[in-house]
PDB file of N, CA, C and O in Angstrom:
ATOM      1  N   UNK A   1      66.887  43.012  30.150  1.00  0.00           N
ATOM      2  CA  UNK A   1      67.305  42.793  28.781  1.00  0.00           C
ATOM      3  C   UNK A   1      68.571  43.598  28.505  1.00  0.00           C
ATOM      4  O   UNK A   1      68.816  44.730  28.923  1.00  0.00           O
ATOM      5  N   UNK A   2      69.319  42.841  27.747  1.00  0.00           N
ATOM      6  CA  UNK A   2      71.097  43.768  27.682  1.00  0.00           C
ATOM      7  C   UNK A   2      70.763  44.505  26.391  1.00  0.00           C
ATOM      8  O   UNK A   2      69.780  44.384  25.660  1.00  0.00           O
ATOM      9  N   UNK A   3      71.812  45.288  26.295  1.00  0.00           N
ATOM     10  CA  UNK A   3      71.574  46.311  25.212  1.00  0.00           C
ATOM     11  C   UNK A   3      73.275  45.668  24.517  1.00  0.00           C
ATOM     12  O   UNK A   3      74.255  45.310  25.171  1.00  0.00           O
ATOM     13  N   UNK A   4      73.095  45.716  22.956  1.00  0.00           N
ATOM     14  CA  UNK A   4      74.215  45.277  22.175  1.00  0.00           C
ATOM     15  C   UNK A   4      74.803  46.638  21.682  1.00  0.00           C
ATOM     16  O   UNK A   4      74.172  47.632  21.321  1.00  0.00           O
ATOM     17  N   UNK A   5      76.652  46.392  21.773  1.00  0.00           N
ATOM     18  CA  UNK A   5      77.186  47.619  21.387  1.00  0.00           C
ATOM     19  C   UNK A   5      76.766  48.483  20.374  1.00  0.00           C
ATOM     20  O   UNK A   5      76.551  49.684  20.539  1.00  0.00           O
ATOM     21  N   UNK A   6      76.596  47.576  18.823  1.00  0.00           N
ATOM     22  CA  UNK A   6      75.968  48.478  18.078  1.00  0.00           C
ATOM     23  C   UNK A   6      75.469  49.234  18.149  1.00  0.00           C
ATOM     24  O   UNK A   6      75.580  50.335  17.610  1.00  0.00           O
ATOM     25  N   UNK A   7      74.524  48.695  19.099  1.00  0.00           N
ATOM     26  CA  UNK A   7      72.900  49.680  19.163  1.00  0.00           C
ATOM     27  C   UNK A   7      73.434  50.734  20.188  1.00  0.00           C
ATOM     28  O   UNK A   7      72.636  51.610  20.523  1.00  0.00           O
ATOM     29  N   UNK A   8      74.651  50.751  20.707  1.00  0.00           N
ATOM     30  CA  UNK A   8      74.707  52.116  21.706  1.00  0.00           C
ATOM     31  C   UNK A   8      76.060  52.658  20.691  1.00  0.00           C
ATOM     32  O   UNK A   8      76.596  53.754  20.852  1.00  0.00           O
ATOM     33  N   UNK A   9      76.299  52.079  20.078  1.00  0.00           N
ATOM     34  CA  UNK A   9      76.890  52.975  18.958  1.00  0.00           C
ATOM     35  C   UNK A   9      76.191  54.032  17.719  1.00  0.00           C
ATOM     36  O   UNK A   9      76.332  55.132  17.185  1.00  0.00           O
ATOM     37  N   UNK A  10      75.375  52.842  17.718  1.00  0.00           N
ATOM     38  CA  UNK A  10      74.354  53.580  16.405  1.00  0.00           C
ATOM     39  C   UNK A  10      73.692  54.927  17.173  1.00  0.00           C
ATOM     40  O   UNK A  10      73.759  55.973  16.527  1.00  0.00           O
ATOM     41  N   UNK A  11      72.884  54.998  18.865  1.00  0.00           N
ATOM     42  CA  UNK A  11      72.733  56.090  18.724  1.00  0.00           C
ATOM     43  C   UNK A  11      73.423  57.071  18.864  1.00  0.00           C
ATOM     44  O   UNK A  11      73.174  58.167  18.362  1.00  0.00           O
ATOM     45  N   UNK A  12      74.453  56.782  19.619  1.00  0.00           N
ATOM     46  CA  UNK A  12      75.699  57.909  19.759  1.00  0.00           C
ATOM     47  C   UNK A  12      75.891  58.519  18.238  1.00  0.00           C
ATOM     48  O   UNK A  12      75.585  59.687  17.997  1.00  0.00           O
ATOM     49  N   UNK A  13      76.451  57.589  17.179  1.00  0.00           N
ATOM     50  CA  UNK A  13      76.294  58.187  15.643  1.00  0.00           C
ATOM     51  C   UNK A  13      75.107  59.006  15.469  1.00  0.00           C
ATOM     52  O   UNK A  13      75.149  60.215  15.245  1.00  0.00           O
ATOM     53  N   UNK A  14      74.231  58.435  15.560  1.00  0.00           N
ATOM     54  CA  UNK A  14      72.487  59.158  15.558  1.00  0.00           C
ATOM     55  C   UNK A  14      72.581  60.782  15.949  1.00  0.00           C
ATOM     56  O   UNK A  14      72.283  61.681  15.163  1.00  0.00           O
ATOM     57  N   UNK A  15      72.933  60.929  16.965  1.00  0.00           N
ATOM     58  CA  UNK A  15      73.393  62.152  17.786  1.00  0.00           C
ATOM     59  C   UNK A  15      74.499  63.051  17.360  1.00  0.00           C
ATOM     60  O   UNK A  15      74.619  64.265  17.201  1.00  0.00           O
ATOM     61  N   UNK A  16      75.221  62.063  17.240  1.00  0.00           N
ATOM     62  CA  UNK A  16      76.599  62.745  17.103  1.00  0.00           C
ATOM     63  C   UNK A  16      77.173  62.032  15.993  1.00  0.00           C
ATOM     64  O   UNK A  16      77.681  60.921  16.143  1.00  0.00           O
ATOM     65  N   UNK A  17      77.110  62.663  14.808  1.00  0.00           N
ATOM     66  CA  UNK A  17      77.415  61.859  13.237  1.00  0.00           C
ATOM     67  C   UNK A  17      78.527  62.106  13.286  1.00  0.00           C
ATOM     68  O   UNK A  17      79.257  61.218  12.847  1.00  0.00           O
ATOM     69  N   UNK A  18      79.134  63.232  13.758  1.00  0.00           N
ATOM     70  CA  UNK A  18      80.862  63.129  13.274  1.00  0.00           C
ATOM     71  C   UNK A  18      81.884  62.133  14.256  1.00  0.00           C
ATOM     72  O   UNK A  18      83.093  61.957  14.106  1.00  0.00           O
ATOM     73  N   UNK A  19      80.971  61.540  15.320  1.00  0.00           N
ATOM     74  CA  UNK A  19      81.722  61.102  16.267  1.00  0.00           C
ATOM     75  C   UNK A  19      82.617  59.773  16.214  1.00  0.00           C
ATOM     76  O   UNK A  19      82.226  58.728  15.693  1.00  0.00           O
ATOM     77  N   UNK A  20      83.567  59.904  16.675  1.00  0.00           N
ATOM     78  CA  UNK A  20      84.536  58.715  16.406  1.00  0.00           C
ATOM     79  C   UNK A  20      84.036  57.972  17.907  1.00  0.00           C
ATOM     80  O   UNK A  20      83.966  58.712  18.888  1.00  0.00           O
ATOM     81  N   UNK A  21      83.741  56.707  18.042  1.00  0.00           N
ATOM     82  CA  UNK A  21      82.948  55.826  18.620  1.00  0.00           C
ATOM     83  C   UNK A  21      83.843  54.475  19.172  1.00  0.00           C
ATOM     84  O   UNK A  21      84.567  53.967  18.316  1.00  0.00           O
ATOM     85  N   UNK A  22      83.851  54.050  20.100  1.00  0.00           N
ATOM     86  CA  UNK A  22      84.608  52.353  20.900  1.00  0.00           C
ATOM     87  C   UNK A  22      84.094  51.855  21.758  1.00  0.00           C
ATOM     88  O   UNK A  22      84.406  52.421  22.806  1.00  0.00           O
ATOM     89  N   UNK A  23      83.300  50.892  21.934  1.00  0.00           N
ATOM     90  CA  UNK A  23      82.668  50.077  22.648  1.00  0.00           C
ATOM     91  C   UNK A  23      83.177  48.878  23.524  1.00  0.00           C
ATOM     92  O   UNK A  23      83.016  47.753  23.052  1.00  0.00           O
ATOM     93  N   UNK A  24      83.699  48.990  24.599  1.00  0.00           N
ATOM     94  CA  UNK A  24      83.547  47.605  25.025  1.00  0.00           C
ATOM     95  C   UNK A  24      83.165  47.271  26.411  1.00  0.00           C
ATOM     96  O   UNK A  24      83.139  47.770  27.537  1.00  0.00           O
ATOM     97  N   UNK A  25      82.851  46.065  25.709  1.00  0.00           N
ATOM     98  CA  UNK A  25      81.990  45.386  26.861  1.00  0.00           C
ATOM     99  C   UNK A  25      83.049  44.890  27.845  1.00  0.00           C
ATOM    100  O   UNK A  25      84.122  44.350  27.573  1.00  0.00           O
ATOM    101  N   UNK A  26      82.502  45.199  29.120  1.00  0.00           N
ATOM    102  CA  UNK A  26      83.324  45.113  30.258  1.00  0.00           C
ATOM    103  C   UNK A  26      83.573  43.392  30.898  1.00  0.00           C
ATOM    104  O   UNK A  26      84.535  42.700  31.232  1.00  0.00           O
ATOM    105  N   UNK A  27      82.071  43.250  30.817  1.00  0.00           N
ATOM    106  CA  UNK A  27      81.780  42.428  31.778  1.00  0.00           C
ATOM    107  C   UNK A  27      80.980  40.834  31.245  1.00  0.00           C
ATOM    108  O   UNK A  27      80.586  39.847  31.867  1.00  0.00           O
ATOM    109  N   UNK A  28      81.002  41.201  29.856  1.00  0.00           N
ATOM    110  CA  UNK A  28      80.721  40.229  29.007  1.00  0.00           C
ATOM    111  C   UNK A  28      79.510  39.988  29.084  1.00  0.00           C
ATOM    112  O   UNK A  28      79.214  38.861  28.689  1.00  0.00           O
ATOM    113  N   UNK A  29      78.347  40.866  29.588  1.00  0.00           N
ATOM    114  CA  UNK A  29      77.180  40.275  29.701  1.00  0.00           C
ATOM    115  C   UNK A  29      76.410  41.618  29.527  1.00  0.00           C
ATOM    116  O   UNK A  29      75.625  41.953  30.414  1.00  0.00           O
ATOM    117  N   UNK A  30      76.578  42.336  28.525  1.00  0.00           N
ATOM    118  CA  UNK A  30      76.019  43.412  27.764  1.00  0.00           C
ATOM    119  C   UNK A  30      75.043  44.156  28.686  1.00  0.00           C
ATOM    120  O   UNK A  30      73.942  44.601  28.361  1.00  0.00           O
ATOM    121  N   UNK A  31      75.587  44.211  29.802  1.00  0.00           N
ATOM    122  CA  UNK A  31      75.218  45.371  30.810  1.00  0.00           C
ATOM    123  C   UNK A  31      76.224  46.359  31.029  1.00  0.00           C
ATOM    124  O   UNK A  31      75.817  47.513  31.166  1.00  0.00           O
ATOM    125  N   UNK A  32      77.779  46.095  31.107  1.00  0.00           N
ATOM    126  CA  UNK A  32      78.191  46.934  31.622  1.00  0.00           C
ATOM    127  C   UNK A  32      79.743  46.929  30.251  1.00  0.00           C
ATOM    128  O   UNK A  32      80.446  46.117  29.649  1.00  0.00           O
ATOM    129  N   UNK A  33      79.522  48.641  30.404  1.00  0.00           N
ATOM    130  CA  UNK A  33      80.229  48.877  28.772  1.00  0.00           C
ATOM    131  C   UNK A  33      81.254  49.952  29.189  1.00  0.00           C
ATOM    132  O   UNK A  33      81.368  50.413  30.324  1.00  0.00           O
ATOM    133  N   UNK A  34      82.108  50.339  27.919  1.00  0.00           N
ATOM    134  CA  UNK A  34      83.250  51.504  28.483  1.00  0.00           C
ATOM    135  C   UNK A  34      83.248  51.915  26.996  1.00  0.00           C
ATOM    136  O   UNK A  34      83.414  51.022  26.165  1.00  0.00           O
ATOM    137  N   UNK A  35      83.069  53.221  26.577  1.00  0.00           N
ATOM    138  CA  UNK A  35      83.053  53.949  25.727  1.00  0.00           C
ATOM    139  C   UNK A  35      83.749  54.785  25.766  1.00  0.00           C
ATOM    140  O   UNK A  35      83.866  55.379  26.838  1.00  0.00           O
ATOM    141  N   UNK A  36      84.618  55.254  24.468  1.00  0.00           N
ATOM    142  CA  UNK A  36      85.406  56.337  24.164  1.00  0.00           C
ATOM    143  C   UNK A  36      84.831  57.184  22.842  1.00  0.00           C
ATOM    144  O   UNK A  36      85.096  56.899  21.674  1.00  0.00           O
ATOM    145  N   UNK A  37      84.024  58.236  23.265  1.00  0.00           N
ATOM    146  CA  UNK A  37      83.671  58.876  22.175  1.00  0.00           C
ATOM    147  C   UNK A  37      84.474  60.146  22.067  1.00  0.00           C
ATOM    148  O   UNK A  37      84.634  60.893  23.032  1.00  0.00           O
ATOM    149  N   UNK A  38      85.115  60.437  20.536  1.00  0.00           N
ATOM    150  CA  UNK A  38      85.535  61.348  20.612  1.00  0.00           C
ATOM    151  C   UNK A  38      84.581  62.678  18.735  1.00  0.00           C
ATOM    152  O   UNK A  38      84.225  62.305  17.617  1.00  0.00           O
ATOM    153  N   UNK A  39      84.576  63.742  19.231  1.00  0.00           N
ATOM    154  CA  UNK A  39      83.206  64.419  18.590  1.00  0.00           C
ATOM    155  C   UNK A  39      83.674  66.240  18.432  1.00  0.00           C
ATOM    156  O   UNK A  39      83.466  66.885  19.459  1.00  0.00           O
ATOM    157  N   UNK A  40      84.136  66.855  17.494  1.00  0.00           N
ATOM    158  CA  UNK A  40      84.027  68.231  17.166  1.00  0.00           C
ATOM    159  C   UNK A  40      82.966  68.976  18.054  1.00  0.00           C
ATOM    160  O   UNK A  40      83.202  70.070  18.567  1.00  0.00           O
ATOM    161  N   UNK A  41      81.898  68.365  18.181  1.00  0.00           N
ATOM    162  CA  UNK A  41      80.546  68.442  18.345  1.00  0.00           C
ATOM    163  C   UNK A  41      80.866  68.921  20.189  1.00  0.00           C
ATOM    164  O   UNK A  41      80.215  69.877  20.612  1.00  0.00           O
ATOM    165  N   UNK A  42      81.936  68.154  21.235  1.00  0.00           N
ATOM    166  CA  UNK A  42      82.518  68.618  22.216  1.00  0.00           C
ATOM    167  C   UNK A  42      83.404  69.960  22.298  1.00  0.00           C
ATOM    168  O   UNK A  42      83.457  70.642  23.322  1.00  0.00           O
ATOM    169  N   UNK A  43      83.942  70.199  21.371  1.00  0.00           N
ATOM    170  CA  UNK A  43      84.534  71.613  21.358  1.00  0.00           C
ATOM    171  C   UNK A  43      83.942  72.558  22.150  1.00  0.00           C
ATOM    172  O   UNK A  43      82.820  72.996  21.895  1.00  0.00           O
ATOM    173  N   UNK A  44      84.893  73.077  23.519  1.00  0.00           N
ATOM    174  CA  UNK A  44      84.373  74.581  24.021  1.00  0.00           C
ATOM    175  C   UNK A  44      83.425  73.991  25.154  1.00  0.00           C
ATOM    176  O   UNK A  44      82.852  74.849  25.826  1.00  0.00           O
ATOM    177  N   UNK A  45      83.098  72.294  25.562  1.00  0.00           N
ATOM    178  CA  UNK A  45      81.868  71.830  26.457  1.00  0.00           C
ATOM    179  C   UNK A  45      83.023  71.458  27.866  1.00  0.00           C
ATOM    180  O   UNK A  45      84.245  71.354  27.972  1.00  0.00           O
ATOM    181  N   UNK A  46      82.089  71.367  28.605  1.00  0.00           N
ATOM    182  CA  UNK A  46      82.824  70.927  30.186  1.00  0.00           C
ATOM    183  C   UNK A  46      83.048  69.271  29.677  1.00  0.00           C
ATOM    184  O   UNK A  46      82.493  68.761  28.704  1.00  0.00           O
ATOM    185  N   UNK A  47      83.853  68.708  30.457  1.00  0.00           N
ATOM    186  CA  UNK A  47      83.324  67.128  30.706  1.00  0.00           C
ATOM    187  C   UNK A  47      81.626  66.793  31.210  1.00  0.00           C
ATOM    188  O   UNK A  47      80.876  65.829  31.059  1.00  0.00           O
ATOM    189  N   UNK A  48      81.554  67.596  31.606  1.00  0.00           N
ATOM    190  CA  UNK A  48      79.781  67.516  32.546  1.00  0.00           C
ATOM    191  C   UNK A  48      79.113  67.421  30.905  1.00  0.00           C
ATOM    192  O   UNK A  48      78.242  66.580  30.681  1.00  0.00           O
ATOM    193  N   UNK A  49      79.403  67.978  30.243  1.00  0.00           N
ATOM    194  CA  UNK A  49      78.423  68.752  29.033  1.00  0.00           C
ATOM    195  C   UNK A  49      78.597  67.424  27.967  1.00  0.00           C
ATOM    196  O   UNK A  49      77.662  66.834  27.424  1.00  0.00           O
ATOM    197  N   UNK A  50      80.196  67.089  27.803  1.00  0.00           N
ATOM    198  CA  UNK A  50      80.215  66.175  26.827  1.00  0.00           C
ATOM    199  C   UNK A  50      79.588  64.847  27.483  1.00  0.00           C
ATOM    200  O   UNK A  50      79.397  64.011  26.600  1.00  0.00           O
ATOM    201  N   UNK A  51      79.235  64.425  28.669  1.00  0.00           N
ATOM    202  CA  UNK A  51      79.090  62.951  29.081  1.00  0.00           C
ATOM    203  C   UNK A  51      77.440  63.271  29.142  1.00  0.00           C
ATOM    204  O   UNK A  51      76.756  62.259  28.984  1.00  0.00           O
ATOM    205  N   UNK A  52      76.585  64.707  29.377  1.00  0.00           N
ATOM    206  CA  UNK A  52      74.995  64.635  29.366  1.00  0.00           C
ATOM    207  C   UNK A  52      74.823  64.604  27.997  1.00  0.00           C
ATOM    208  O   UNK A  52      73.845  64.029  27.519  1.00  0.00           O
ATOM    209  N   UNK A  53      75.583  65.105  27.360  1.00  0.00           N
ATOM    210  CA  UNK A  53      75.809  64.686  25.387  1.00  0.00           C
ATOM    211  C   UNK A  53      75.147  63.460  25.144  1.00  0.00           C
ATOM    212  O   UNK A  53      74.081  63.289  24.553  1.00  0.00           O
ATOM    213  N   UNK A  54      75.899  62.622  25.664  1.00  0.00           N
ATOM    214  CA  UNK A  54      76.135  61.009  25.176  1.00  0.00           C
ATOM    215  C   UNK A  54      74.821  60.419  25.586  1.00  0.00           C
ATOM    216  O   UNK A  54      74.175  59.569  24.973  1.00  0.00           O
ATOM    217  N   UNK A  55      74.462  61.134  26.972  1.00  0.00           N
ATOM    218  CA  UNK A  55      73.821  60.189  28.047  1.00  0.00           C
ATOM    219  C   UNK A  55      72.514  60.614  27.105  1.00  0.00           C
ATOM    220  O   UNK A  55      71.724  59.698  26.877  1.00  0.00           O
ATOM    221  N   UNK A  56      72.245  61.797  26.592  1.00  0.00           N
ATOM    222  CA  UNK A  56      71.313  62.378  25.976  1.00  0.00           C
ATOM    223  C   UNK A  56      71.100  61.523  24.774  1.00  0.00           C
ATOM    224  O   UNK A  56      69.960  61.093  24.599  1.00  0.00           O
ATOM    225  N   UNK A  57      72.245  61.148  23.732  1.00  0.00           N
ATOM    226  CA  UNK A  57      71.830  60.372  22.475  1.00  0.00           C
ATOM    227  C   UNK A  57      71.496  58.656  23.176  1.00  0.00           C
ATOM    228  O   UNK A  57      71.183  57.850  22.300  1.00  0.00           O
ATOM    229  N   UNK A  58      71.545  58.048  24.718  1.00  0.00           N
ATOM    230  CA  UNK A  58      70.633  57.007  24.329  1.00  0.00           C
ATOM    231  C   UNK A  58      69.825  57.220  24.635  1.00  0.00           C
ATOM    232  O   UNK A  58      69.367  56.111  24.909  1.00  0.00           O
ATOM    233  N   UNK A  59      68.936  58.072  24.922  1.00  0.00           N
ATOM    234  CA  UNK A  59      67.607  58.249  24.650  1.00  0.00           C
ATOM    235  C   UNK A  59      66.792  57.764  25.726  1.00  0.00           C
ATOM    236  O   UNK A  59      65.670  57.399  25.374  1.00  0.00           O
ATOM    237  N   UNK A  60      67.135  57.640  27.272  1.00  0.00           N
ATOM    238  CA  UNK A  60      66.648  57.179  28.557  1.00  0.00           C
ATOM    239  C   UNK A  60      66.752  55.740  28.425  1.00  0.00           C
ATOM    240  O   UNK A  60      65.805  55.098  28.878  1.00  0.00           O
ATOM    241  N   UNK A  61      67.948  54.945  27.766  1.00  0.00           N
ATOM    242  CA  UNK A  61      68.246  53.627  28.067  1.00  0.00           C
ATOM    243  C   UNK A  61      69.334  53.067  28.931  1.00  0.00           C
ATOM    244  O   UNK A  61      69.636  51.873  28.939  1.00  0.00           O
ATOM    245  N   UNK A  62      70.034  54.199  29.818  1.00  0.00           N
ATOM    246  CA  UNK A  62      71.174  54.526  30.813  1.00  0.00           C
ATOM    247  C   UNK A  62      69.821  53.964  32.542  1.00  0.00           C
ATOM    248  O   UNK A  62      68.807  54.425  33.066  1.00  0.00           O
ATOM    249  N   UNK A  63      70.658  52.885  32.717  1.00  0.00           N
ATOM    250  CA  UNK A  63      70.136  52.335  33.855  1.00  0.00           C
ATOM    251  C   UNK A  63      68.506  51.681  33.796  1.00  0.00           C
ATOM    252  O   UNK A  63      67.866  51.545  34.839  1.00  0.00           O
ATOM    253  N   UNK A  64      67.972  51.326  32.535  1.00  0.00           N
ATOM    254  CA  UNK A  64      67.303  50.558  32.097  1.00  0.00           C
ATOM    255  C   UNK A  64      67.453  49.809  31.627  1.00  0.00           C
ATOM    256  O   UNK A  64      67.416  48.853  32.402  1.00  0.00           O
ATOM    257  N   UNK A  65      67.831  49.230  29.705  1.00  0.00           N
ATOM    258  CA  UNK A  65      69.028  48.054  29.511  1.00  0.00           C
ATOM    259  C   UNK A  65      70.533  48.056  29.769  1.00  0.00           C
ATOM    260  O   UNK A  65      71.350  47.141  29.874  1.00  0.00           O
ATOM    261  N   UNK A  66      70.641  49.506  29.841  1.00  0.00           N
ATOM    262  CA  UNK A  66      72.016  49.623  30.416  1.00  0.00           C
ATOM    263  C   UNK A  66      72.691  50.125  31.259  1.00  0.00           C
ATOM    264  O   UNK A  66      72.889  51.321  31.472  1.00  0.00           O
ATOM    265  N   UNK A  67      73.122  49.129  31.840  1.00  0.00           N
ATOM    266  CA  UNK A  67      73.029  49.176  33.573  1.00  0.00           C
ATOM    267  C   UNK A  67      74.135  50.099  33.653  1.00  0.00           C
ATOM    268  O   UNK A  67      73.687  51.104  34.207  1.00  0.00           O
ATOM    269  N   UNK A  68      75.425  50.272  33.363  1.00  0.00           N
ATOM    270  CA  UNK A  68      76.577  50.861  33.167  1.00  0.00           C
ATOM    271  C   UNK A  68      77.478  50.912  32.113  1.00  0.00           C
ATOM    272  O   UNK A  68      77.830  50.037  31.322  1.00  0.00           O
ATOM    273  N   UNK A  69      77.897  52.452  32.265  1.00  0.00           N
ATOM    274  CA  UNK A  69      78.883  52.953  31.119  1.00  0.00           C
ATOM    275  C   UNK A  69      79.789  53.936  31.270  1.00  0.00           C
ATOM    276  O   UNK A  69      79.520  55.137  31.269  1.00  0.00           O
ATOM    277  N   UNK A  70      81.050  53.372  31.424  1.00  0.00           N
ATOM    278  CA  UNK A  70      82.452  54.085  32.046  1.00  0.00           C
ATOM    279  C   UNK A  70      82.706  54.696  30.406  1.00  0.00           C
ATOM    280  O   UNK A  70      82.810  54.073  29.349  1.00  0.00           O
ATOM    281  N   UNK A  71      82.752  56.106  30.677  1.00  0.00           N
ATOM    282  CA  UNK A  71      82.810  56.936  29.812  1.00  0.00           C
ATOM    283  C   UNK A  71      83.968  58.064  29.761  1.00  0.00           C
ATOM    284  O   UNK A  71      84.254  58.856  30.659  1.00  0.00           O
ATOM    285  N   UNK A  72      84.711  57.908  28.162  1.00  0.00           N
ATOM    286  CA  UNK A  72      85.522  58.877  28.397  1.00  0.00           C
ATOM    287  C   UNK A  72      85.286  59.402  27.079  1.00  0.00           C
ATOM    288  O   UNK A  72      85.166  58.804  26.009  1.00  0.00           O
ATOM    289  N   UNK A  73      85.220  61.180  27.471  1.00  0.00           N
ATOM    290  CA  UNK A  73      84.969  61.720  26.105  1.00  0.00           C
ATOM    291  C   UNK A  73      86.097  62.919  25.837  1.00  0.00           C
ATOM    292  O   UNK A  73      86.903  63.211  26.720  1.00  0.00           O
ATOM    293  N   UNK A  74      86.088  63.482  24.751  1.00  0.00           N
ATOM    294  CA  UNK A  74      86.730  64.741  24.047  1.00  0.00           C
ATOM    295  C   UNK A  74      86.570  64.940  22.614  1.00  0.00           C
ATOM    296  O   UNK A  74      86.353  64.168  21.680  1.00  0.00           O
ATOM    297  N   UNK A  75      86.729  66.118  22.703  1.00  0.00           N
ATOM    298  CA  UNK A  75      87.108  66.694  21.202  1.00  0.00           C
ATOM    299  C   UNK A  75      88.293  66.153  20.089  1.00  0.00           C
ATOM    300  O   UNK A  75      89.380  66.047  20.657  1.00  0.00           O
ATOM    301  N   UNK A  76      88.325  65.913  19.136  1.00  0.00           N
ATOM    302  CA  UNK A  76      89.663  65.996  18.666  1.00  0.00           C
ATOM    303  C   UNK A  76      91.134  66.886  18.312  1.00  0.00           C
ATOM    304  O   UNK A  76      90.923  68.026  17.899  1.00  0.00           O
ATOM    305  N   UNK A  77      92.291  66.559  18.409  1.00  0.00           N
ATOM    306  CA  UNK A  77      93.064  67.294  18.946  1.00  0.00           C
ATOM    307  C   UNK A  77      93.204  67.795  17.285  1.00  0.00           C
ATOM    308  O   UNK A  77      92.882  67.056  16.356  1.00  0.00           O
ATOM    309  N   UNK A  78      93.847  69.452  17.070  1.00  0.00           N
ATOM    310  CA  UNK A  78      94.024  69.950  16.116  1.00  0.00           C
ATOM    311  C   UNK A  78      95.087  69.606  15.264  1.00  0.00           C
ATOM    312  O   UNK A  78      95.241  70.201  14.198  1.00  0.00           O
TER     313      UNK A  78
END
């Protein structure tokens, strides 16, 4: 079953309310997605820290409905 952007937007928001959020679907068949989250909430984190962040707000749906997600994250710039 595919997972719809919203819904991997909404929990990223869920998680991370201040986060500025972009979804797209890669491959047109709502398995495989590319996200740009950017979040205050990253300030002071590794890349390691901000991407178990993300992986953390879907909630163990990373390689169950969603098979893949090319991820790029950061803080916002001052």
């Amino acid at each position: 079953m595919a997972m719809d952007a919203s819904e991997i937007e909404k929990l990223i928001k869920t998680a991370l309310p201040d986060a500025d959020v972009e979804i797209r679907d890669l491959a047109g068949d709502g398995d495989h997605y590319a996200a740009v989250v950017v979040s205050a909430e990253f300030k002071g984190k590794t890349r390691v820290q901000q991407h178990q962040m993300v992986y953390n707000a879907l909630q163990g749906q990373m390689g169950g409905q969603l098979h893949a997600l090319a991820l790029q994250t950061s803080a916002p710039e001052a």
